[in-house]
PASEBA-1860 file (N, C-alpha, C; in nm, 3 decimals):
! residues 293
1> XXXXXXXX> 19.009/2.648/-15.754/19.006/2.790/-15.787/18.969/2.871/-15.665 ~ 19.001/2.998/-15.665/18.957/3.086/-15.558/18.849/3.213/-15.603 ~ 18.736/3.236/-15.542/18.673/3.357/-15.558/18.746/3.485/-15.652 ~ 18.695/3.554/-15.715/18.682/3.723/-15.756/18.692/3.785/-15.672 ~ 18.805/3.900/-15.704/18.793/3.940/-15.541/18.619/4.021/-15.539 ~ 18.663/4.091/-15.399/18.538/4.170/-15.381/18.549/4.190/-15.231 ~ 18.482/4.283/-15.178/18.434/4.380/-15.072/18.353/4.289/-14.975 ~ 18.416/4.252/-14.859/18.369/4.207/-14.743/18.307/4.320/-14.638
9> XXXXXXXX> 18.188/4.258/-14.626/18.131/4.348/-14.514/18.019/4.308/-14.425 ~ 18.023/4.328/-14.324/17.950/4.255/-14.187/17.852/4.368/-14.130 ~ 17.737/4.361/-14.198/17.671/4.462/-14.095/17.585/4.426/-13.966 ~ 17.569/4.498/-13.819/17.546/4.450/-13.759/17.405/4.444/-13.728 ~ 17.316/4.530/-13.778/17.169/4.537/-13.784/17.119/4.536/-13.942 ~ 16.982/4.488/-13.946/16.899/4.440/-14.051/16.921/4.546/-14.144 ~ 16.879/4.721/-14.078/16.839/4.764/-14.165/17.018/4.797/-14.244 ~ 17.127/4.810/-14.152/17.266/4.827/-14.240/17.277/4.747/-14.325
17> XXXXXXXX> 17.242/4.575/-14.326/17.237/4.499/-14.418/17.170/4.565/-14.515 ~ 16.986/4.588/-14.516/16.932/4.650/-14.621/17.006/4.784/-14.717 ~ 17.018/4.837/-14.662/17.106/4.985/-14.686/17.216/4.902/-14.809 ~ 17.315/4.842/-14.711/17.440/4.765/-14.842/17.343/4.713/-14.978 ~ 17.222/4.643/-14.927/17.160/4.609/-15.044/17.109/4.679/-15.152 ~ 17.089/4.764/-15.106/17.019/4.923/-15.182/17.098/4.941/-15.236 ~ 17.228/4.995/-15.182/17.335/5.058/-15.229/17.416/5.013/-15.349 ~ 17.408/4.842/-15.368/17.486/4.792/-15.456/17.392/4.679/-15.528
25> XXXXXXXX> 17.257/4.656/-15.503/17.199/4.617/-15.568/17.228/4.475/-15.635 ~ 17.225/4.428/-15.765/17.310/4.296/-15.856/17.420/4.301/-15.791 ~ 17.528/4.376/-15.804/17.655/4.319/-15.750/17.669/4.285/-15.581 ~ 17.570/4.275/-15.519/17.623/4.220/-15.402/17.504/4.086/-15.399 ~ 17.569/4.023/-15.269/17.540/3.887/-15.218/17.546/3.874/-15.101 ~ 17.368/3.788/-15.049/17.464/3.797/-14.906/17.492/3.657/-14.857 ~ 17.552/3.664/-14.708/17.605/3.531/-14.683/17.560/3.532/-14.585 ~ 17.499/3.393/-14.553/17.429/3.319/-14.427/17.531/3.225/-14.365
33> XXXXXXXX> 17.458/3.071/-14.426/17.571/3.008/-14.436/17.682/2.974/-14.518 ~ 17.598/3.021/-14.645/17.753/2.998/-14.743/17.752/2.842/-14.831 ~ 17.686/2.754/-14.762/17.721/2.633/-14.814/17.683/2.638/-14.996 ~ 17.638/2.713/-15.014/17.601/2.674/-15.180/17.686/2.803/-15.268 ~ 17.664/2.941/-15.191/17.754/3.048/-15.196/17.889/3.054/-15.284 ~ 17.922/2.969/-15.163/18.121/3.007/-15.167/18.145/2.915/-15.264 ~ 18.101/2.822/-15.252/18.130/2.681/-15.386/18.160/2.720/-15.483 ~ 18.025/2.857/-15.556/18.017/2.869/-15.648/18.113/3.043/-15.681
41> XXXXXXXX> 18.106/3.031/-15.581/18.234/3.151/-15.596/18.374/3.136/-15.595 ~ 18.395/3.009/-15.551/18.557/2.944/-15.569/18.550/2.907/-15.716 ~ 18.395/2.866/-15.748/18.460/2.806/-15.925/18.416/2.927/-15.991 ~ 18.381/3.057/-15.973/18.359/3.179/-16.004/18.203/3.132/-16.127 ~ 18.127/3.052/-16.071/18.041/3.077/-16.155/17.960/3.244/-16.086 ~ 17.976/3.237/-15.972/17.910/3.376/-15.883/17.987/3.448/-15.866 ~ 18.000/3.639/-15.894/18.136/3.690/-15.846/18.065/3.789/-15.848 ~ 18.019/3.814/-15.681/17.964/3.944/-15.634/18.075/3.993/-15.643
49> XXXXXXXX> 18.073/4.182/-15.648/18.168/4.263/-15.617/18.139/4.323/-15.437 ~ 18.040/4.252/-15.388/18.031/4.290/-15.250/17.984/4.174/-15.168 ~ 18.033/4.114/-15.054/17.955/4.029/-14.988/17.894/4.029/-14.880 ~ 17.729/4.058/-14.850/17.703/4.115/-14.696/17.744/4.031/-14.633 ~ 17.773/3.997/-14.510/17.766/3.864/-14.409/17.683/3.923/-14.323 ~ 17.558/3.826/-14.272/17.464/3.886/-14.196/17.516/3.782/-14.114 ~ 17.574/3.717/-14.055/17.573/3.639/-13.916/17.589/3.687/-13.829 ~ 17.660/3.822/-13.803/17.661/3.915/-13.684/17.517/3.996/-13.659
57> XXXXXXXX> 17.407/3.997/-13.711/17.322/4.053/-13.693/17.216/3.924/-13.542 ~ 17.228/4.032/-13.455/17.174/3.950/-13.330/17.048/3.920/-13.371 ~ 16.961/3.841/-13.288/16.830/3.767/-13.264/16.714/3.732/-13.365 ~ 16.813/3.637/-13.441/16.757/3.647/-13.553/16.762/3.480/-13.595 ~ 16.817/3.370/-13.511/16.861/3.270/-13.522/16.802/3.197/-13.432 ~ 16.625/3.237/-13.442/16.550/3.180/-13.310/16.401/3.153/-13.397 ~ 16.383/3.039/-13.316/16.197/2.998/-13.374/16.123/3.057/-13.287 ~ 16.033/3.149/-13.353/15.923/3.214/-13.286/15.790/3.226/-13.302
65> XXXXXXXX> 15.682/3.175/-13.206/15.553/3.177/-13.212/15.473/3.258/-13.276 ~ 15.414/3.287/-13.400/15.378/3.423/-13.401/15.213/3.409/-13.403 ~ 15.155/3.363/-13.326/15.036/3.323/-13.289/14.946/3.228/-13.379 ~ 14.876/3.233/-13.486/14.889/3.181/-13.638/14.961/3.117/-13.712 ~ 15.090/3.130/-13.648/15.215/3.086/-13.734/15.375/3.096/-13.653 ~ 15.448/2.985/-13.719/15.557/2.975/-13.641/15.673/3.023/-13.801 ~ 15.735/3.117/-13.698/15.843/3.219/-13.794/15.974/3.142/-13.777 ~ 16.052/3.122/-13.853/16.176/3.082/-13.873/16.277/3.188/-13.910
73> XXXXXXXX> 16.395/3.239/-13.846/16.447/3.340/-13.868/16.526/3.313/-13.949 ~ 16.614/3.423/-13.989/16.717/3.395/-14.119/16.822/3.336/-14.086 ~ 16.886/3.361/-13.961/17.012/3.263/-13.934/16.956/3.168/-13.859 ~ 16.832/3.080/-13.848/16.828/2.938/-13.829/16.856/2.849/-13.894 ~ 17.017/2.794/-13.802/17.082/2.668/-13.901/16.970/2.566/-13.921 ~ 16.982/2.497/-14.017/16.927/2.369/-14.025/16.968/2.206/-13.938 ~ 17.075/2.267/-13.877/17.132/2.122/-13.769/17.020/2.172/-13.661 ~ 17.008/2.276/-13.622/16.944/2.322/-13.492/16.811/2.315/-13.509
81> XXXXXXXX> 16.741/2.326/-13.630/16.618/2.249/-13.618/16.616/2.115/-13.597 ~ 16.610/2.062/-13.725/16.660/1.909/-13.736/16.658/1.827/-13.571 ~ 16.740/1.908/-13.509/16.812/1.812/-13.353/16.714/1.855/-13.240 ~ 16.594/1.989/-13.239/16.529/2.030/-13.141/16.412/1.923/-13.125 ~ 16.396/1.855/-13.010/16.270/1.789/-13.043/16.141/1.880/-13.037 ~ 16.191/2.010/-12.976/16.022/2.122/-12.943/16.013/2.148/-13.093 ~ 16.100/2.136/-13.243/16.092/2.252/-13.291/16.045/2.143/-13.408 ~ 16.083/2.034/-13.383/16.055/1.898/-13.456/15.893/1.880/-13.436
89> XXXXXXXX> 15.832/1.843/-13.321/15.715/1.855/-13.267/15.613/1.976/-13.358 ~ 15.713/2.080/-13.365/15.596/2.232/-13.428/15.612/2.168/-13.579 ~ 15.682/2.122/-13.639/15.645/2.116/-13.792/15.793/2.003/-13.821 ~ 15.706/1.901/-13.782/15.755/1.765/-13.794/15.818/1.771/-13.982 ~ 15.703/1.798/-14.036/15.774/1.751/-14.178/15.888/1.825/-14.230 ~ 15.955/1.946/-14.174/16.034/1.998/-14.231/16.106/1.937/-14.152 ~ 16.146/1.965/-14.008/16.241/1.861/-13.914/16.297/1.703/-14.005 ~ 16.184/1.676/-14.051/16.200/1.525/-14.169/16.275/1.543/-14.262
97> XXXXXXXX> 16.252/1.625/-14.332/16.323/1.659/-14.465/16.439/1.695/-14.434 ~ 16.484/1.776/-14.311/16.608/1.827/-14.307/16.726/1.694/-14.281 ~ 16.693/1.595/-14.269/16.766/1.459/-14.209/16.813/1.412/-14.377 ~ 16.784/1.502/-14.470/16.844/1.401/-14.582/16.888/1.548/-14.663 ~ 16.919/1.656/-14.566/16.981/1.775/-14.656/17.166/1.735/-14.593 ~ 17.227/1.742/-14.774/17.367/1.698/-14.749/17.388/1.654/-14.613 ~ 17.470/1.666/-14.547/17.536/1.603/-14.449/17.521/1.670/-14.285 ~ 17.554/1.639/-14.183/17.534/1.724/-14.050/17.642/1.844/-14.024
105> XXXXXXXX> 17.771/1.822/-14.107/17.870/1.965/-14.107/17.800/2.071/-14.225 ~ 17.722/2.025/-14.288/17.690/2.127/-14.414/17.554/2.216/-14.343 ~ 17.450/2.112/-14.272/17.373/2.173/-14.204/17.417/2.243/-14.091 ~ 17.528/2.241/-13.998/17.567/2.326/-13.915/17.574/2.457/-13.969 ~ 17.580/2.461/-14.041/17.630/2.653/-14.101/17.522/2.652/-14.165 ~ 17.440/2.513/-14.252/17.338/2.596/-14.350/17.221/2.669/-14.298 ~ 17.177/2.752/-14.387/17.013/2.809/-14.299/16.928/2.765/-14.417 ~ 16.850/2.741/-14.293/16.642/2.721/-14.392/16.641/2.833/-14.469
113> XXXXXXXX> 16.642/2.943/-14.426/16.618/3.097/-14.479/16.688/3.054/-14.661 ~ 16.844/3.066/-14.610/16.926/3.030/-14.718/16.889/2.946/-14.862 ~ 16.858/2.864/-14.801/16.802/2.735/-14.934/16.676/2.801/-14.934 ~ 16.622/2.854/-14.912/16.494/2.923/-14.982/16.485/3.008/-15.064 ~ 16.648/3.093/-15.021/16.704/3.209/-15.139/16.754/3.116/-15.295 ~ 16.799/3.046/-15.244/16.891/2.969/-15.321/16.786/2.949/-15.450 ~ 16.710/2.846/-15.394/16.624/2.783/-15.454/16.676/2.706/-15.591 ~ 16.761/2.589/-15.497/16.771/2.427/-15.586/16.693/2.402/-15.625
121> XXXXXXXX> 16.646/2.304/-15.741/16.510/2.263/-15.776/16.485/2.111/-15.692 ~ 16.648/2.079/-15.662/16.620/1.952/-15.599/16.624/1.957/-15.450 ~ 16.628/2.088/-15.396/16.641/2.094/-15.205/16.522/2.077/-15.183 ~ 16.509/1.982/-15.060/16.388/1.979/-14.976/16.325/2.054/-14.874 ~ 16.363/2.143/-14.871/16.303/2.285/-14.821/16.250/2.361/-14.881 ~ 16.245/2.428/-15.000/16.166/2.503/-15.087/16.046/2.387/-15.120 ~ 16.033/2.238/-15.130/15.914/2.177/-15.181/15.861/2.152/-15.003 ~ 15.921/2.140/-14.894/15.821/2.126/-14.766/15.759/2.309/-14.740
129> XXXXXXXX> 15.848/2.391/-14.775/15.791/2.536/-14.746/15.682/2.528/-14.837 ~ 15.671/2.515/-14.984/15.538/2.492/-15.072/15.379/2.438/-14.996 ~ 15.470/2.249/-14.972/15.409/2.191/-14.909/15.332/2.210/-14.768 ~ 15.346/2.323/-14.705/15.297/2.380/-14.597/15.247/2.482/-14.620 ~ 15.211/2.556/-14.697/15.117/2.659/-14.737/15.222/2.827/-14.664 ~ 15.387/2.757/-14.630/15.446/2.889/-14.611/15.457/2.987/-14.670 ~ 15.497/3.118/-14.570/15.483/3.251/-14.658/15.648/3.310/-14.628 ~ 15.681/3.354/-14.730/15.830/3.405/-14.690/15.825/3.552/-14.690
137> XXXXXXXX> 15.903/3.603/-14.598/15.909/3.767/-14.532/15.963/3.837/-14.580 ~ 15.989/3.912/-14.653/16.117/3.940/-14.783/16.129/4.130/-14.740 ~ 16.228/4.171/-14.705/16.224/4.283/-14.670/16.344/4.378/-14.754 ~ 16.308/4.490/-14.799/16.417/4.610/-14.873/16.386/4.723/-14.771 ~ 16.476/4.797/-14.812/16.525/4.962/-14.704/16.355/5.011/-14.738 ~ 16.342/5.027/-14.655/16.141/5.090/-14.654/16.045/5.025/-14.701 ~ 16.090/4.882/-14.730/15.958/4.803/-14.747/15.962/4.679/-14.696 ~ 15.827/4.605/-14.658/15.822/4.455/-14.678/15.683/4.394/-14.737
145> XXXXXXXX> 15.717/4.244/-14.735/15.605/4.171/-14.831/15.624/4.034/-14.833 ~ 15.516/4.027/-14.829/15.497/3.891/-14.791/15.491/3.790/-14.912 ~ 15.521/3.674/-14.932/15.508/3.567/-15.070/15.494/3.445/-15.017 ~ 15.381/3.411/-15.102/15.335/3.220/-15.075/15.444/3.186/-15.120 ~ 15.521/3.048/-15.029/15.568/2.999/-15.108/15.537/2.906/-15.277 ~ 15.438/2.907/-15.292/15.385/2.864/-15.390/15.428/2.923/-15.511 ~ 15.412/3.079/-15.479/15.428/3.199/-15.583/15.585/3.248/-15.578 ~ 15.686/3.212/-15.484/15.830/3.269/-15.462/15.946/3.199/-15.549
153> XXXXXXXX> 15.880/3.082/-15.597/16.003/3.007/-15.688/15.920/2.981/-15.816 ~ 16.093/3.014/-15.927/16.037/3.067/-16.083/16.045/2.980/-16.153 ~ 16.243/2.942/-16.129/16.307/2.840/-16.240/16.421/2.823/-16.136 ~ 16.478/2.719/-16.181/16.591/2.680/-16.136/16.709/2.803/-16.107 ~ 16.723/2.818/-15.914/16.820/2.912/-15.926/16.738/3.010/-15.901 ~ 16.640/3.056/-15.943/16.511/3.174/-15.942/16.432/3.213/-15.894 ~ 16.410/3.306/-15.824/16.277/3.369/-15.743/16.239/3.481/-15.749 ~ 16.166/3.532/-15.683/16.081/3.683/-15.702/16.192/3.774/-15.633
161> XXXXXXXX> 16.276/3.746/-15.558/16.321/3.774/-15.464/16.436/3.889/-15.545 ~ 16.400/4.016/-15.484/16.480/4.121/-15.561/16.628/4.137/-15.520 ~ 16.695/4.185/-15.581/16.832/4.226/-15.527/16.838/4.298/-15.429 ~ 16.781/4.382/-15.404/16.738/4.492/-15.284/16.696/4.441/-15.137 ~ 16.659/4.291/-15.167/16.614/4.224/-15.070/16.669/4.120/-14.989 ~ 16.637/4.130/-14.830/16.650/3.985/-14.792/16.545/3.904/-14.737 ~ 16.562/3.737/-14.746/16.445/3.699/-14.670/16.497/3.692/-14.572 ~ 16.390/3.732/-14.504/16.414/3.743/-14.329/16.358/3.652/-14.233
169> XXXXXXXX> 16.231/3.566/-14.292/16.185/3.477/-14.252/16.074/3.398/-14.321 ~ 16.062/3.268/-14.312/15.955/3.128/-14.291/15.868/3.142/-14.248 ~ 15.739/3.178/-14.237/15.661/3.175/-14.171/15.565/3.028/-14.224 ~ 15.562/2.915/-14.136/15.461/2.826/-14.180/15.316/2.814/-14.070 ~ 15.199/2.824/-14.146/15.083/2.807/-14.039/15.047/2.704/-13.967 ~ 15.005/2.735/-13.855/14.962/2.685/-13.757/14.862/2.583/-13.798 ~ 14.871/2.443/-13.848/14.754/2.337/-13.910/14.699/2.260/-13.839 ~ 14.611/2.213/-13.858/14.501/2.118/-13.771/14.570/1.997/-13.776
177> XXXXXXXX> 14.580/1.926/-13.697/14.625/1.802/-13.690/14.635/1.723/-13.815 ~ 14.761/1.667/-13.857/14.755/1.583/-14.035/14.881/1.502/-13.991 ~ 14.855/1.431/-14.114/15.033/1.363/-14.123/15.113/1.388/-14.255 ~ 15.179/1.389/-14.166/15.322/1.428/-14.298/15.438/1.312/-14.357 ~ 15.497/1.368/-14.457/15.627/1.246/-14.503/15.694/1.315/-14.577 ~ 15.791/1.303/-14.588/15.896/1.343/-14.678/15.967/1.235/-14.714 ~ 15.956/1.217/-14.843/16.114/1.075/-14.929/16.118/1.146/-15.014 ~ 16.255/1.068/-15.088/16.330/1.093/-15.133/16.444/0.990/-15.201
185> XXXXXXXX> 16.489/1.001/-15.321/16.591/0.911/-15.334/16.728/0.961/-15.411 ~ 16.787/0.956/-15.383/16.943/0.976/-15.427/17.044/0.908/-15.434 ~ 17.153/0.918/-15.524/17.285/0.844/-15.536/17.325/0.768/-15.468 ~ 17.344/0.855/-15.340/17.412/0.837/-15.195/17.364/0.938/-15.132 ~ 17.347/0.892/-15.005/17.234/0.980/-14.891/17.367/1.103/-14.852 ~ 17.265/1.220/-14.879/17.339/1.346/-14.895/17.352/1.464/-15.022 ~ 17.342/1.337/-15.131/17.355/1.382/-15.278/17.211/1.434/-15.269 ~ 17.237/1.531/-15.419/17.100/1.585/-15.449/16.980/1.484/-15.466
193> XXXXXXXX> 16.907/1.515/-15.408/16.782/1.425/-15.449/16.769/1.417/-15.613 ~ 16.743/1.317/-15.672/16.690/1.300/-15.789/16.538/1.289/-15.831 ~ 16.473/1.235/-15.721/16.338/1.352/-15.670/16.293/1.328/-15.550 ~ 16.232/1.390/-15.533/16.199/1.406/-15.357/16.023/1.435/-15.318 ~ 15.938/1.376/-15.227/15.845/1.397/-15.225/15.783/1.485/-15.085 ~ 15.725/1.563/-15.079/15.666/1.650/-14.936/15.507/1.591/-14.926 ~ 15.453/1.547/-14.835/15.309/1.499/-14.835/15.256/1.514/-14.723 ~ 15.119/1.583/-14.733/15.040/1.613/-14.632/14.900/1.559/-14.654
201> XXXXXXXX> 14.831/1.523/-14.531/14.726/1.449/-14.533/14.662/1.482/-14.400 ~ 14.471/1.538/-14.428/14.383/1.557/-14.347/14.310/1.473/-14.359 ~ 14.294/1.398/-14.228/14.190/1.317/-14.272/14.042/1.322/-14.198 ~ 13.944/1.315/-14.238/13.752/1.311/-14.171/13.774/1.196/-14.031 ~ 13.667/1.230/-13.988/13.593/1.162/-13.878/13.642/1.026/-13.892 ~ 13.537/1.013/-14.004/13.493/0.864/-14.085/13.631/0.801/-14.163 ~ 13.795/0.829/-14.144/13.866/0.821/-14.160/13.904/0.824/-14.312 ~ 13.822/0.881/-14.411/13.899/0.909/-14.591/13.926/1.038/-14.571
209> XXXXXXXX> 14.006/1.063/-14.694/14.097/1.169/-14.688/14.024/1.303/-14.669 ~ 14.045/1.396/-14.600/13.956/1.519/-14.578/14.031/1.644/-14.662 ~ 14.170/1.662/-14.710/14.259/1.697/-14.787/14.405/1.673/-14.814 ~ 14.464/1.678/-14.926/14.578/1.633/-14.942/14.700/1.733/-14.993 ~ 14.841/1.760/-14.969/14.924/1.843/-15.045/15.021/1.758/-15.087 ~ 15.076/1.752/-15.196/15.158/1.663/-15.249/15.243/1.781/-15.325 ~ 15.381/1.817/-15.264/15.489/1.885/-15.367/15.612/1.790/-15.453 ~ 15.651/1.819/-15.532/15.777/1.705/-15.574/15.891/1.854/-15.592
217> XXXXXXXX> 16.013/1.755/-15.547/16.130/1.800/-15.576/16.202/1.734/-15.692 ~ 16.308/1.821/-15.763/16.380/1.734/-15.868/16.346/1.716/-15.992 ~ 16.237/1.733/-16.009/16.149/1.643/-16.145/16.112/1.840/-16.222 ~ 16.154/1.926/-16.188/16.155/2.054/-16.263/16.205/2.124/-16.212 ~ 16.192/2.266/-16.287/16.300/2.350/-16.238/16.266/2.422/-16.109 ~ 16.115/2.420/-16.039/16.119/2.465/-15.909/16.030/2.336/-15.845 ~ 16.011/2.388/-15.727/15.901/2.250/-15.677/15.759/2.244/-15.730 ~ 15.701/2.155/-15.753/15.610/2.086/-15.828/15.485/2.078/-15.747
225> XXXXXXXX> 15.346/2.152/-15.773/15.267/2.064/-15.674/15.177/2.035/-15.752 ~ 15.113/1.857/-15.714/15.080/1.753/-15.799/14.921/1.787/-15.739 ~ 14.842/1.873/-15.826/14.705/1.868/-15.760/14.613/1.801/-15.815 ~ 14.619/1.742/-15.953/14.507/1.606/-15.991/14.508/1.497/-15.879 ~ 14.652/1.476/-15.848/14.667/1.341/-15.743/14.607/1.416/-15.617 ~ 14.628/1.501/-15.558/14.528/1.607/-15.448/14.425/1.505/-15.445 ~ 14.381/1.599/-15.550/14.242/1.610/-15.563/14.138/1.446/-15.597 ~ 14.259/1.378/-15.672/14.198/1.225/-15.639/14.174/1.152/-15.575
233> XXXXXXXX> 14.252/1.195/-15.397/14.226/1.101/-15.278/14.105/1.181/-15.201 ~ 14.127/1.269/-15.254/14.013/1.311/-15.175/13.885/1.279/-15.122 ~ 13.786/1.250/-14.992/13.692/1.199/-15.021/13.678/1.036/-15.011 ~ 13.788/0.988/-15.038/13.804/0.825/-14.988/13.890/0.772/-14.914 ~ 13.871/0.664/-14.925/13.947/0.586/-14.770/14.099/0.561/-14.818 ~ 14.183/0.569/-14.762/14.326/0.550/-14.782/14.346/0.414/-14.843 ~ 14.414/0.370/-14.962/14.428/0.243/-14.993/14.565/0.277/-15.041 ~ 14.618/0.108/-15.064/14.751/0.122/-15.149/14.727/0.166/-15.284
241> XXXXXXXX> 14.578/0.105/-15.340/14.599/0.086/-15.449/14.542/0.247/-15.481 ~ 14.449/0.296/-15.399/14.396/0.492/-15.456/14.557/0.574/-15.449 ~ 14.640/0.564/-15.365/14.787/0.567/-15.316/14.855/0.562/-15.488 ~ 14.845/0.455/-15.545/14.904/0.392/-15.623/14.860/0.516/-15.741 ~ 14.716/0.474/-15.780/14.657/0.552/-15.901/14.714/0.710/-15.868 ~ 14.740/0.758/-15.781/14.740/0.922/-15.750/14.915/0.914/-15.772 ~ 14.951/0.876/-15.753/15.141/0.858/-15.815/15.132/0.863/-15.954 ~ 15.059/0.751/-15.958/15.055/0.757/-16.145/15.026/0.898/-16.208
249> XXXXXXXX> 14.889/0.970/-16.143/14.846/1.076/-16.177/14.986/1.217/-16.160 ~ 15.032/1.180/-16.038/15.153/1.314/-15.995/15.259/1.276/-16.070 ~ 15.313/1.198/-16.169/15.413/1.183/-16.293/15.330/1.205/-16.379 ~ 15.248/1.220/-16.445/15.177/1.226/-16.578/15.239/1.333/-16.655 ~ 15.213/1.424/-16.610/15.271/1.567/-16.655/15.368/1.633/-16.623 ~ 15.452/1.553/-16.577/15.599/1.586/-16.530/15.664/1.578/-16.671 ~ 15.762/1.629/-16.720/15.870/1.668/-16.826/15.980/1.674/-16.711 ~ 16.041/1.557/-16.668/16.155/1.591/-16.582/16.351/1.612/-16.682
257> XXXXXXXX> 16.432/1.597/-16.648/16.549/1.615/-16.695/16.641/1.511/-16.695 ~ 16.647/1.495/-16.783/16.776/1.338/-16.804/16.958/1.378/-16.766 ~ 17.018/1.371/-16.703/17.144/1.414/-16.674/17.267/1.283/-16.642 ~ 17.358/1.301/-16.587/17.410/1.172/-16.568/17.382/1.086/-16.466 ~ 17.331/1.208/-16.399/17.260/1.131/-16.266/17.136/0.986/-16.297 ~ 17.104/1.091/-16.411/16.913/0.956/-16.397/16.832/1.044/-16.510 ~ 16.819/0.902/-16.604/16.703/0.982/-16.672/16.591/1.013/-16.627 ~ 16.512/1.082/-16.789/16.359/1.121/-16.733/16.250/1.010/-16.693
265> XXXXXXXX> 16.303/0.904/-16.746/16.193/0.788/-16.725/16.215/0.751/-16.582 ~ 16.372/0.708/-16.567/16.372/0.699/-16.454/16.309/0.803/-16.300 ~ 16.336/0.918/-16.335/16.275/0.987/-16.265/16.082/1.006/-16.240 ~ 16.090/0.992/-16.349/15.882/1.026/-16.370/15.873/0.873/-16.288 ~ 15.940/0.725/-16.279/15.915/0.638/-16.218/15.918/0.649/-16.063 ~ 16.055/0.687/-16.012/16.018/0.733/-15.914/15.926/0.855/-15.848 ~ 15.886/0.935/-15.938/15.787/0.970/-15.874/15.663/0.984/-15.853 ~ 15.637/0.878/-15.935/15.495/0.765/-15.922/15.507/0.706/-15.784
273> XXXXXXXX> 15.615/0.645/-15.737/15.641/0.546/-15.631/15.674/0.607/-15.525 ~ 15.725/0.727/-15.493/15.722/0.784/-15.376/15.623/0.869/-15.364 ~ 15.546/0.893/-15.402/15.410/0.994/-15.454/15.339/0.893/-15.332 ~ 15.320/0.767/-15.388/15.221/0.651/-15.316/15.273/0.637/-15.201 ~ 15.428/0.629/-15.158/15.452/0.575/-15.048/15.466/0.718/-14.944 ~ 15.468/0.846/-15.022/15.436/0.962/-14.890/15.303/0.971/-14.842 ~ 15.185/0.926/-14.958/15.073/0.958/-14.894/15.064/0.851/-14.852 ~ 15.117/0.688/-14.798/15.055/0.630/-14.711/15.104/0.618/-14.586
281> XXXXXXXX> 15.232/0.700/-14.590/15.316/0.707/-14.442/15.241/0.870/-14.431 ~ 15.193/0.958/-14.452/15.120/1.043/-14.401/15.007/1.050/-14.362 ~ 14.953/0.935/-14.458/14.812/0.881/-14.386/14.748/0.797/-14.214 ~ 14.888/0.720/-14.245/14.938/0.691/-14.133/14.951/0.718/-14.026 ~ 15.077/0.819/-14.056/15.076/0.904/-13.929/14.913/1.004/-13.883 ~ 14.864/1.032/-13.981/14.733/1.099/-13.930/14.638/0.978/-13.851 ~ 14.702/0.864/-13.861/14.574/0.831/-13.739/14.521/0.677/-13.801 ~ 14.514/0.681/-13.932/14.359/0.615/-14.048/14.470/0.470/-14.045
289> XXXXX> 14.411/0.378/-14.101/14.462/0.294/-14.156/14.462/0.285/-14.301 ~ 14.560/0.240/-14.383/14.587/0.194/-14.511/14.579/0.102/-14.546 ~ 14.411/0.062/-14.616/14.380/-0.097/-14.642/14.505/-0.136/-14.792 ~ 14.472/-0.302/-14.787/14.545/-0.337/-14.921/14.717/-0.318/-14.852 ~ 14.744/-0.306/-14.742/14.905/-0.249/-14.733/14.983/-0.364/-14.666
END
């Protein structure tokens, strides 16, 4: 099938983008990269009557220091993170996650920004933006505002994020030394995750856990963060088996979705099991050892 028609238009600065947004409100859309976009506008489940294209808007497709925090702009593809080792180095776990978003032609055009608008329940970018305590930049014609990612995704498909608006940027903070992991399991590497795990780990002096973030992808309609399991490693020494019990704990209360892909059992199983195996490859990487392993 082919798109509805509708009104192409390229503006070349932020605020002309904003302006089109104002102006047409619900019926427009804008386009970054498109990869989730156009799909759904060839099978017309989406049929803006206007489409911004912001890719002509200059300097905006760059990672920038912002003292506290490193900003991700709106046209930063996701191949061009992914492949930077400086940008890999600033926030390793998203660089991670991006290695199992669809394929390397889908990430050439896709943007981080993008899948944050989007908001899959199963992309691994909205659960590492969670998982990092990011804030997204969300700007309309005379305003802006800031949103945890925590607080920016609703339901599947859903966010705070007004029609009037674009996100303009990622901002994730500047953290004290931890380790990170991202897994995941799917069909075939590329396919949607069927769930996906983001894990962060601080650890003490005396090497037990000093704090933990655990988000899940897949297992609901936005990303998931598992804070009984948090809050259970906390305070002790990394084991397989505390690893183990805190998986158990981050499925407990999951209600995930049975589809053709994978049921719910199957799913709440895996994410018992990658629950355990992000916090001990994040533990890891922070430094500690993982007795029992």
């Amino acid at each position: 099938m082919k798109p509805a028609p509708f009104l192409y238009v390229a503006p070349d600065t932020v605020e002309e983008a904003l302006a089109l947004l104002g102006q047409h409100g619900t019926e427009a859309k804008v386009l970054a990269g498109g990869q989730s976009l156009v799909p759904l506008m060839n099978l017309r489940l989406a049929r803006p009557a206007v489409l911004v294209d912001v890719n002509r808007i200059a300097g905006h497709d760059r990672v920038r220091d912002g003292g506290r925090h490193v900003a991700i702009g709106f046209l930063v593809r996701q191949r061009a993170f992914e492949t930077s080792p400086e940008l890999a180095r600033r926030i390793p776990l998203l660089a991670e996650a991006l290695s199992f978003v669809a394929h390397p032609a889908i990430r050439s055009r896709g943007t981080i920004a993008g899948s944050i608008a989007h908001a899959d329940p199963a992309a691994e970018i909205p659960a590492v933006a969670t998982a990092l305590d990011g804030e997204i930049v969300l700007r309309a014609k005379g305003t802006k505002r800031m949103v945890a990612a925590g607080d920016f995704f609703v339901d599947v498909l859903t966010t705070v994020l007004e029609p009037t608006e674009l996100v303009t940027e990622l901002r994730i903070p500047r953290p004290p030394t931890k380790g990170t992991a991202f897994l995941e399991v799917a069909r075939r590497h590329g396919d949607f995750a069927l769930v996906g795990v983001a894990a962060v780990v601080r650890t003490a002096a005396d090497g037990s856990i000093a704090s933990a973030r655990l988000v899940l992808a897949g297992v609901a309609g936005k990303p998931v963060r598992a804070v009984e399991a948090e809050q259970m490693v906390v305070g002790h020494q990394p084991s397989v088996s505390l690893f183990s019990q805190a998986g158990r704990a981050a499925a407990a209360p999951l209600a995930p979705p049975s589809d053709i892909h994978a049921t719910a059992a199957y799913r709440l199983r895996l994410a018992a099991i990658l629950t355990a195996r992000a916090l001990s490859v994040a533990a890891r990487r922070a430094g500690v050892e993982v007795t029992g392993a």
